[in-house]
C-alpha positions in Angstrom: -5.9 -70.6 -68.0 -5.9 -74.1 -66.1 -1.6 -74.0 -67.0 -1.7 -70.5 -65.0 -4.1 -71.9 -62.2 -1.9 -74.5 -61.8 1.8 -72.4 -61.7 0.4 -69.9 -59.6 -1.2 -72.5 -57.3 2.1 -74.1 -57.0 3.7 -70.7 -56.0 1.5 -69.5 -54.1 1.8 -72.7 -52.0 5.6 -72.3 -51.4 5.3 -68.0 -50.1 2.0 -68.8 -48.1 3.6 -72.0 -46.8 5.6 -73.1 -43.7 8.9 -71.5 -44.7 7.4 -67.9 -45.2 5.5 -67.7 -42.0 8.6 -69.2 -40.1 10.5 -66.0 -42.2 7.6 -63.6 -41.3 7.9 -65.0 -36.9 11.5 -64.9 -37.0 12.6 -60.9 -38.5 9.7 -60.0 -36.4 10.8 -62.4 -33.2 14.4 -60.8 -34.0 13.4 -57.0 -34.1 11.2 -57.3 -31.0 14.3 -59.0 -29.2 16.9 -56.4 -30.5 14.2 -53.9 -29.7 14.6 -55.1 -26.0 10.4 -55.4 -26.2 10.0 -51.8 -26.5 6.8 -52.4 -28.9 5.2 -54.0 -26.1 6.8 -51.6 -23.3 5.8 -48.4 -24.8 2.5 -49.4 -25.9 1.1 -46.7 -23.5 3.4 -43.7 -24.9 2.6 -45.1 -29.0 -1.3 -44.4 -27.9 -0.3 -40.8 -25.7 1.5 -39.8 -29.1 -1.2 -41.2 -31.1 -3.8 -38.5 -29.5 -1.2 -35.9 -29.5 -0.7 -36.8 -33.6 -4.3 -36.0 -34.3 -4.9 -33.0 -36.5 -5.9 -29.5 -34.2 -8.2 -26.6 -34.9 -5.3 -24.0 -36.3 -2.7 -26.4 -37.3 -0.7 -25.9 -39.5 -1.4 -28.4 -42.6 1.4 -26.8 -44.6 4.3 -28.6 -42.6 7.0 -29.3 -44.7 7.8 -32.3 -43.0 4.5 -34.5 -44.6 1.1 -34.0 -46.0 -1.5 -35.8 -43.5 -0.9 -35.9 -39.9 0.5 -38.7 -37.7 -3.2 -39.9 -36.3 -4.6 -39.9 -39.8 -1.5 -41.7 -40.9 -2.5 -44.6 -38.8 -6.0 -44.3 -39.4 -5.0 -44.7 -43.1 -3.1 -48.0 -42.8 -5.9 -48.9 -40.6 -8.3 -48.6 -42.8 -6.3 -51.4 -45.5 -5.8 -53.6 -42.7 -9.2 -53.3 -41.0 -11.5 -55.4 -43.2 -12.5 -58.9 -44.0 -9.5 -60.7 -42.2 -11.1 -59.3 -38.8 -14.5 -60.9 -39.6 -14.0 -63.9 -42.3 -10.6 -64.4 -41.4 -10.9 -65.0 -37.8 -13.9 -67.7 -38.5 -11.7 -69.3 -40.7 -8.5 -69.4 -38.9 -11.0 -71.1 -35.5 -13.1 -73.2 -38.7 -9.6 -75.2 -39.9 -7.2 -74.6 -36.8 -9.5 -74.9 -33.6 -9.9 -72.1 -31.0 -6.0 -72.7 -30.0 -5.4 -70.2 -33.5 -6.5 -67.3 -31.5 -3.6 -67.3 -29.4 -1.5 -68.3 -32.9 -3.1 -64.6 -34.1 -2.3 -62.9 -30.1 1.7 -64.1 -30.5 2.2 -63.0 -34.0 0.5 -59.9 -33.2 3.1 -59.0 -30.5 5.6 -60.0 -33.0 4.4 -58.0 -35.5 4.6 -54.8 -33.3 8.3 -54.6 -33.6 7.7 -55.2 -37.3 5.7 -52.6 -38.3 7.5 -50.1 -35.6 10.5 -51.0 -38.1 8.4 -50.1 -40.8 7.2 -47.0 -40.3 10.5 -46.2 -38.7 12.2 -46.8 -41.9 9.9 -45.4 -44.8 9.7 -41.9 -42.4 13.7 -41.8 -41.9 14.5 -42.9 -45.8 11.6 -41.3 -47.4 11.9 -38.7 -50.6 10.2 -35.7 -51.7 8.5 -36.5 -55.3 8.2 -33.6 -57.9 4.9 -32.5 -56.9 6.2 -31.5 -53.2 4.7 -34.9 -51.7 6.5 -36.9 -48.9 6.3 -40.9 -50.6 8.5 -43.7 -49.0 7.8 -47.7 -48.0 9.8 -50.5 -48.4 11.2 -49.6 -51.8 12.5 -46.6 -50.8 14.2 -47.7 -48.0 16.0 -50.2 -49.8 16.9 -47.9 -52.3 18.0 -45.0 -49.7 19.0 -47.5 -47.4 20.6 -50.4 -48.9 22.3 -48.2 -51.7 21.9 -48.6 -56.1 22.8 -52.2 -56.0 20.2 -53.2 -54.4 17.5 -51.1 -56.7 16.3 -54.5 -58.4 15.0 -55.5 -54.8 12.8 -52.2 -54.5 11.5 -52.3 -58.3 10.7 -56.3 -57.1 8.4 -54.9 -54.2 6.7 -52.2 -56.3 5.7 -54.3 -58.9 4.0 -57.1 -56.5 2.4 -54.2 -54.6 1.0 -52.6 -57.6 -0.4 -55.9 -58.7 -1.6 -57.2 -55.3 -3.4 -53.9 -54.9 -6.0 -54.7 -57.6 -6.7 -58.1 -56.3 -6.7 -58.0 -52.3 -7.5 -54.1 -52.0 -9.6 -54.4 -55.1 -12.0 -56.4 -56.8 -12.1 -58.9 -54.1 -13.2 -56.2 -51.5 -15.8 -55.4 -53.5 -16.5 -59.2 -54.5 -17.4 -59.4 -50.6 -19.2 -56.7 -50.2 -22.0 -57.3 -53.2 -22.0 -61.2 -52.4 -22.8 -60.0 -48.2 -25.1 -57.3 -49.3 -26.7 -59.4 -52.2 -27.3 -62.5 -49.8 -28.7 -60.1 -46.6 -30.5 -57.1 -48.7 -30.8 -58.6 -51.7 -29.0 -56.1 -53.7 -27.7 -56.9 -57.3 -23.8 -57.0 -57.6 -23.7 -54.7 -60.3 -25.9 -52.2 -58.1 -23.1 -52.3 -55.4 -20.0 -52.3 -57.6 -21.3 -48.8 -59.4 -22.2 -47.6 -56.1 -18.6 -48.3 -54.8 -16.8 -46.7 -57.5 -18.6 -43.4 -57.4 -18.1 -43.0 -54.1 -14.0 -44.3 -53.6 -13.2 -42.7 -57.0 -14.6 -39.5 -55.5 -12.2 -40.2 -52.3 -9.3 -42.1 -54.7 -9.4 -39.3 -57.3 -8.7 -36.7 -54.4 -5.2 -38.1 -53.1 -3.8 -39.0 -50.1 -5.1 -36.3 -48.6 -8.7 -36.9 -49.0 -7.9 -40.9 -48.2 -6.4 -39.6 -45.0 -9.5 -37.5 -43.9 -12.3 -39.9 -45.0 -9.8 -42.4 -43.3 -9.3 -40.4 -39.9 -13.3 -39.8 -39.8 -14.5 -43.4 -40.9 -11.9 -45.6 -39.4 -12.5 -45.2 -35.8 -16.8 -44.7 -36.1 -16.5 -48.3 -37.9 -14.1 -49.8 -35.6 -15.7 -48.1 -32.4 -19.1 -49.5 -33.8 -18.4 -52.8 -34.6 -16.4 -53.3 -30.9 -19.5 -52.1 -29.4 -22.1 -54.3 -31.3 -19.0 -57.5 -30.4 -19.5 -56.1 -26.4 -23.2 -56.4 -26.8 -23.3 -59.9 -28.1 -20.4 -60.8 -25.3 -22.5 -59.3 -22.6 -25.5 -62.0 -24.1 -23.1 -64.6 -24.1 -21.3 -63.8 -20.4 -21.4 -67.0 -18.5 -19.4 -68.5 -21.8 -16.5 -66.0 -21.8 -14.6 -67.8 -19.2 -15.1 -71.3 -21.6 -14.0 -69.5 -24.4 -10.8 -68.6 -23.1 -9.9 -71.6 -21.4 -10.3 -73.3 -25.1 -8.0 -70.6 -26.4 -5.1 -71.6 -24.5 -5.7 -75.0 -24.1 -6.0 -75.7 -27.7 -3.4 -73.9 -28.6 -0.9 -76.6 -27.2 -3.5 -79.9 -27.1 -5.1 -80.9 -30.4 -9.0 -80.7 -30.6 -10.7 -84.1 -31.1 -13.7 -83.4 -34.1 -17.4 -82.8 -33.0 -20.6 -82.0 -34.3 -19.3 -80.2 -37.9 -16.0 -79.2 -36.7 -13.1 -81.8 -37.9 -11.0 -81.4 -35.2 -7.5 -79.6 -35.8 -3.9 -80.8 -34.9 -1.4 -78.2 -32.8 0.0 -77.6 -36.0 -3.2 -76.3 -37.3 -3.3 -73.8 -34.5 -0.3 -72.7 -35.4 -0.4 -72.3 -39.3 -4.1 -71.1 -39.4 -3.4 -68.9 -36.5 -0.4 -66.9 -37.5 -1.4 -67.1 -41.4 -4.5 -65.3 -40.7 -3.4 -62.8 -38.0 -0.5 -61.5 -40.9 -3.1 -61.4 -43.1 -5.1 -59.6 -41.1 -2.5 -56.8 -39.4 0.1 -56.8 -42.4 3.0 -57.2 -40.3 6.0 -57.2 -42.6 4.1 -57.4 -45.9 5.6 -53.6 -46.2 1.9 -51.9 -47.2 1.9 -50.0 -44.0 4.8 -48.2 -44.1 3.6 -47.0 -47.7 1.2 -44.2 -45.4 3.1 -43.7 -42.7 5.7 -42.2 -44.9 3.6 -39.4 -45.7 3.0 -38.4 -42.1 3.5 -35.3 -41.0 6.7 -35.7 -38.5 10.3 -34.8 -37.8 11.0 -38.1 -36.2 10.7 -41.2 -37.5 10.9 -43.0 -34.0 7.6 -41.4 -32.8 5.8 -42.7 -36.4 7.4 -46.0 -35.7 5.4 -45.9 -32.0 2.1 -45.1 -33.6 2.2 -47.5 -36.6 2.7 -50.8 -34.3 -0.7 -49.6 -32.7 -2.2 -50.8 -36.2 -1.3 -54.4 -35.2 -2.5 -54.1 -31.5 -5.8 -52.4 -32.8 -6.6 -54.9 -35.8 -5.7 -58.4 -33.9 -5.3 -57.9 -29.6 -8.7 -55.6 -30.2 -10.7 -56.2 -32.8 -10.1 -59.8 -34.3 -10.0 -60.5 -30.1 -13.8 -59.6 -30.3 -14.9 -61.2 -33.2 -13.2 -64.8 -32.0 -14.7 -64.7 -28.2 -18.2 -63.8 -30.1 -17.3 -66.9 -32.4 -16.3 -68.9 -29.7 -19.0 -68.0 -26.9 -21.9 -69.4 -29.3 -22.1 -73.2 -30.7 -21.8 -72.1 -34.3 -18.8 -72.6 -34.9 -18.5 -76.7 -34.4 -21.4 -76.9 -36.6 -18.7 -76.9 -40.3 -19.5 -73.5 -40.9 -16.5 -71.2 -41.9 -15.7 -67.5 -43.2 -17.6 -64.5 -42.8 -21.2 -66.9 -42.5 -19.5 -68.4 -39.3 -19.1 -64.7 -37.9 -22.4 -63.7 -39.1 -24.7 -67.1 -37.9 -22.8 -66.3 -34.2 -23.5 -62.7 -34.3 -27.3 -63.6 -35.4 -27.3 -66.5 -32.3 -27.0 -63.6 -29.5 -28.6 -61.0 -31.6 -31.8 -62.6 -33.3 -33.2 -60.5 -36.5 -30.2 -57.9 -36.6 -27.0 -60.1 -35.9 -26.4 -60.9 -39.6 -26.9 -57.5 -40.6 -25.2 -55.8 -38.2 -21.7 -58.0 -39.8 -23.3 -57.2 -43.6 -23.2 -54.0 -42.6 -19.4 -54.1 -41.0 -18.0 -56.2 -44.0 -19.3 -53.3 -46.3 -17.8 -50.7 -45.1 -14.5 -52.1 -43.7 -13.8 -53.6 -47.2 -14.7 -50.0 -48.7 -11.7 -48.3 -46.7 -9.7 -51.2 -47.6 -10.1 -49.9 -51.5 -9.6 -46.2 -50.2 -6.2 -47.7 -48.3 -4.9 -49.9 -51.1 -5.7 -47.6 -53.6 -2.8 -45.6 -52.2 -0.6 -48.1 -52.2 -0.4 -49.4 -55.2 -0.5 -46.2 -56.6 3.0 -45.1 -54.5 4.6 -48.3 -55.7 3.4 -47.7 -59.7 5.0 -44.4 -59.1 7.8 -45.9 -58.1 8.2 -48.2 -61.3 6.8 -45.6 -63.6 7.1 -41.6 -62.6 4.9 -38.9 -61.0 2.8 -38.8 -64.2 1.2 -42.3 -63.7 -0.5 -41.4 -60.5 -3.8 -40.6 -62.4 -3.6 -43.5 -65.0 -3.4 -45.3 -62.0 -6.1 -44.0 -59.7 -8.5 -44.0 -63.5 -7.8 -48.0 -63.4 -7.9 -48.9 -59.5 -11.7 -47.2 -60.0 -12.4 -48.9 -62.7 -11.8 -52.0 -61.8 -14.0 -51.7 -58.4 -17.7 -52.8 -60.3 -15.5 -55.8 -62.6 -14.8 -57.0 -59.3 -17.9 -56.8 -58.0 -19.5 -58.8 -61.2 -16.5 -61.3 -61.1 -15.6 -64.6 -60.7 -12.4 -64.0 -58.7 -11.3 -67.6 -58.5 -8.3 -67.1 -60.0 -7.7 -63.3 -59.3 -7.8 -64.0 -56.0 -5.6 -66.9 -56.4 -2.9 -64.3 -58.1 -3.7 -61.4 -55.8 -2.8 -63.8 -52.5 0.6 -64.6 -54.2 1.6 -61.4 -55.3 0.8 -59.9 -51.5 3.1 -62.9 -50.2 5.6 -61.9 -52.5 5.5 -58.4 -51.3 7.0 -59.6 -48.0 10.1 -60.9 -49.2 11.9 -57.7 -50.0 10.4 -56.1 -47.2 11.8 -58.6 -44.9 15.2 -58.7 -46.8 15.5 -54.9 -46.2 14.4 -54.9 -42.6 16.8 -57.7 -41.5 19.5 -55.6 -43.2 18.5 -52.0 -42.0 18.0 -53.9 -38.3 21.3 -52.2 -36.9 19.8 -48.2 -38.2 16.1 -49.5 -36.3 18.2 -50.2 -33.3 20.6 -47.3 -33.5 17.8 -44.4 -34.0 15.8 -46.2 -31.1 18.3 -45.9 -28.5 19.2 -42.2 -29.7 15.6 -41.3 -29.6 15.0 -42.9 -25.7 18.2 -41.4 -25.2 16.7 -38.4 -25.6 18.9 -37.2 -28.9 16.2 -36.0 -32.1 17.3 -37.3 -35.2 15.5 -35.9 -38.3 14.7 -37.8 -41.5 17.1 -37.3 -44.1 20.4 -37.1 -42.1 23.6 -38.7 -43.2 21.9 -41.1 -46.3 24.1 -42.9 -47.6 25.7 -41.6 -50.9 
C-alpha cells in the first residue's frame, strides 16, 4: 500500500501540478478567444434559453431528439459540480493562497465558459443513440465521432478514468463529508448516514437519467437558492466589511500577503495555483464530466445546449463560490489557520450565532448528495462506453453500494486515487477540444448566422 501511496502521489503531483492547470487556462483562454468572447457576450441569451429549456405543462417528453430537457440538463451537471468545492474548497483555496485566489477562481471561471460551451456543444452535435433508444455522448464520443477510429484509444482512456474517478470524487468521499459534517454538528453515527444515503440515491440512481434529471431540476435550484440566501444574510451582518473584502481580493491577487494571526501569508503564485486549482475543481471546466448530461438533452441544436451548459460555470464560481468567499472574507476567521469546510462553517457561525454551523452542515449534506445522483451518471455513461448497454445496472448496483463503505472509510488513499484519476480525465478531453476547435467555431458562426444545424449532420465516415 505505502509503494501505491507513493506512485500515485507522484502522479498525481505531475496532472494537478503547474503544467496541467497552465493546459486547462490555455484550451479554455484559446476557445474563449476564437469564440470572439461570445461566452461572456451572450450570457444574457444562455440564461433567456435556459428558462425557455425548462420542461412545460403538456410537453412533449417523447422528443426524439433527447430524454430530459435542456433546463434539467443543466440542473443535472449542476448538481455534480455544486458541492463541497463551493464551501470547503473556497476556504481552502483563501486558507493556502490569500484572498487574491478569489479573483484566481473569477478568471478561470470566464475561461472556463468557453470550455464547457465547447463541451456541451460537442457531446450534443457527436452524440449516438444506444440500443435502448437513449441519447449518450461526452468526451469519448466526440473523439470517437469526431476525431475518427484511430483515435478510439483516446475515448476508451477517458471512460476508464471517468468510471474510476466517479467512485472516489462523486462517491465515497461525498459521503465521507457528509457523515464526518453531520457526525461532528448532530452527532449522528457514520454508518447511520451512509445507509441513509444509499436508500435514498439508489432509489433516484436505480431510476436513470431520467429520475436524476427531475430530482436534479427540483433539488438543485431550492439548495442553491437557499444557500445564496442564508450567504446574503450573513453579508447583510457583515456590510460595512464588504467593501474591505474586495479591496483584498484584487489587491492580493497581484501583491503577496505578509502572515498574521494563523494565516501564513501566501506568495502571488499561491493566488494563482490555489485559485485556479480550486475554481476547476469546483466548475469542471474541461474535466469533460459535464458534457456527459448535456448530451442527453432534449434539443435539435447543439449551439443553444452549448449556451446553457457554460451557465454551470457562472452559477457554481461568479455566484455561488462568490458568496461563500465574501462571507469568508468579511469575518476574521479566516487568518486565524483554520481551513476547509470548518473555515466556512466558524465564518458562517461568527455572523449567525447558534445556527451558522448548521445551516453549512446542512448545505454540505445535501450538495454532496446530488453530487452522488450526478456522478452516478457519469461514470455509468463512460462504463457503458468501455463495456455495453448491459452494464448499466451492474454499474448503478456497485456506485450504491459503495455510498455507506465510503461513509465508514478511511479515504486517505481513495481520495488520493480518485483526485488523479479526475485530473486524468482532462487530458483527453482537452486533446479533443483543441482538435474539434475549428467544428466549435464553424457551427458557432452558422448558428449566430442564423443557419440551424442539427446533430448528426455530415459525421465523418
Amino acid at each position: 500500500m505505502e509503494t501505491l501511496t507513493s506512485l500515485f502521489t507522484a502522479i498525481n503531483g505531475v496532472v494537478w501540478g503547474p503544467l496541467m492547470l497552465i493546459l486547462l487556462l490555455g484550451v479554455g483562454l484559446y476557445l474563449q478567444l476564437g469564440l470572439k468572447l461570445m461566452p461572456i457576450r451572450k450570457l444574457g441569451l444562455g440564461f433567456s434559453l435556459l428558462w425557455q429549456g425548462r420542461d412545460k405543462p403538456g410537453a412533449d417528453a417523447s422528443d426524439k431528439h433527447g430524454e430530459i430537457s435542456p433546463f434539467n440538463a443543466l440542473m443535472t451537471s449542476l448538481s455534480a459540480t455544486i458541492g463541497t468545492g463551493n464551501i470547503a474548497g473556497v476556504a481552502t483555496a483563501i486558507a493556502l493562497g490569500g484572498p487574491g485566489a478569489v479573483f484566481w477562481m473569477w478568471i478561470t471561471a470566464l475561461v472556463g465558459m468557453a470550455t464547457k460551451f465547447a463541451e456541451a456543444l460537442l457531446a450534443v452535435r457527436y452524440r449516438e443513440t444506444d440500443s435502448t433508444g437513449n441519447h449518450v455522448g461526452g468526451p469519448m464520443f466526440y473523439i470517437k465521432n469526431g476525431l475518427g477510429k484511430k483515435w478510439m484509444w483516446l475515448g476508451g482512456a477517458f471512460a476508464f478514468f471517468g468510471a474510476v474517478a466517479a467512485f472516489g470524487i462523486g462517491n465515497t468521499v461525498q459521503s465521507n463529508s457528509v457523515a464526518d459534517a453531520l457526525d461532528s454538528t448532530f452527532g449522528l453515527p457514520h454508518w447511520i448516514t451512509g445507509v441513509v444515503i444509499m436508500v435514498l440515491a439508489g432509489a433516484v440512481i436505480l431510476g436513470g437519467i431520467k429520475r436524476i434529471a427531475k430530482v436534479a431540476g427540483k433539488l438543485v435550484p431550492i439548495m442553491a437558492i437557499a444557500y445564496i440566501s442564508a450567504g446574503i444574510v450573513v453579508l447583510i451582518v457583515n456590510a460595512s466589511e464588504i467593501g474591505s473584502a474586495f479591496s483584498m481580493i484584487f489587491y492580493y491577487a497581484f501583491n503577496p500577503h505578509a502572515a498574521m494571526g494563523g494565516f501564513a501569508g501566501a506568495a502571488v503564485m499561491a493566488a494563482i495555483r490555489f485559485g485556479v486549482a480550486r475554481g476547476i475543481f469546483s466548475n469542471e471546466a474541461g474535466l469533460g464530466s459535464a458534457p456527459i448530461a448535456h448530451a442527453a438533452a432534449r434539443t435539435k441544436n447543439p449551439v443553444r445546449q452549448g449556451l446553457i451548459a457554460m451557465l454551470g460555470t457562472f452559477i457554481d464560481t461568479i455566484i455561488v463560490c462568490t458568496i461563500t468567499a465574501l462571507v469568508i472574507l468579511t469575518s476574521t476567521v479566516w487568518i486565524d489557520g483554520e481551513e476547509g469546510a470548518s473555515l466556512t462553517a466558524l465564518s458562517f457561525e461568527a455572523a449567525l450565532p447558534g445556527i451558522g454551523n448548521q445551516i453549512v452542515s446542512i448545505a454540505l449534506a445535501v450538495f454532496a448528495f446530488t453530487t452522488i445522483l450526478g456522478w452516478s451518471f457519469y461514470g455509468e455513461k463512460c462504463f457503458q462506453f468501455l463495456f455495453g448497454t448491459r452494464s448499466i445496472m451492474l454499474y448503478r448496483t456497485l456506485f450504491v453500494l459503495a455510498i455507506p463503505l465510503g461513509a465508514m472509510a478511511q479515504l486517505g488513499f481513495i481520495w488520493l486515487m480518485a483526485d488523479t484519476f479526475n485530473a486524468m480525465m482532462a487530458i483527453p478531453n482537452l486533446i479533443a477540444l483543441a482538435l474539434l476547435s475549428p467544428m466549435v467555431f464553424k457551427l458557432t458562426r452558422d448558428y449566430f448566422d442564423g443557419k440551424e444545424v442539427l446533430p448528426g449532420e455530415d459525421l465523418p465516415k
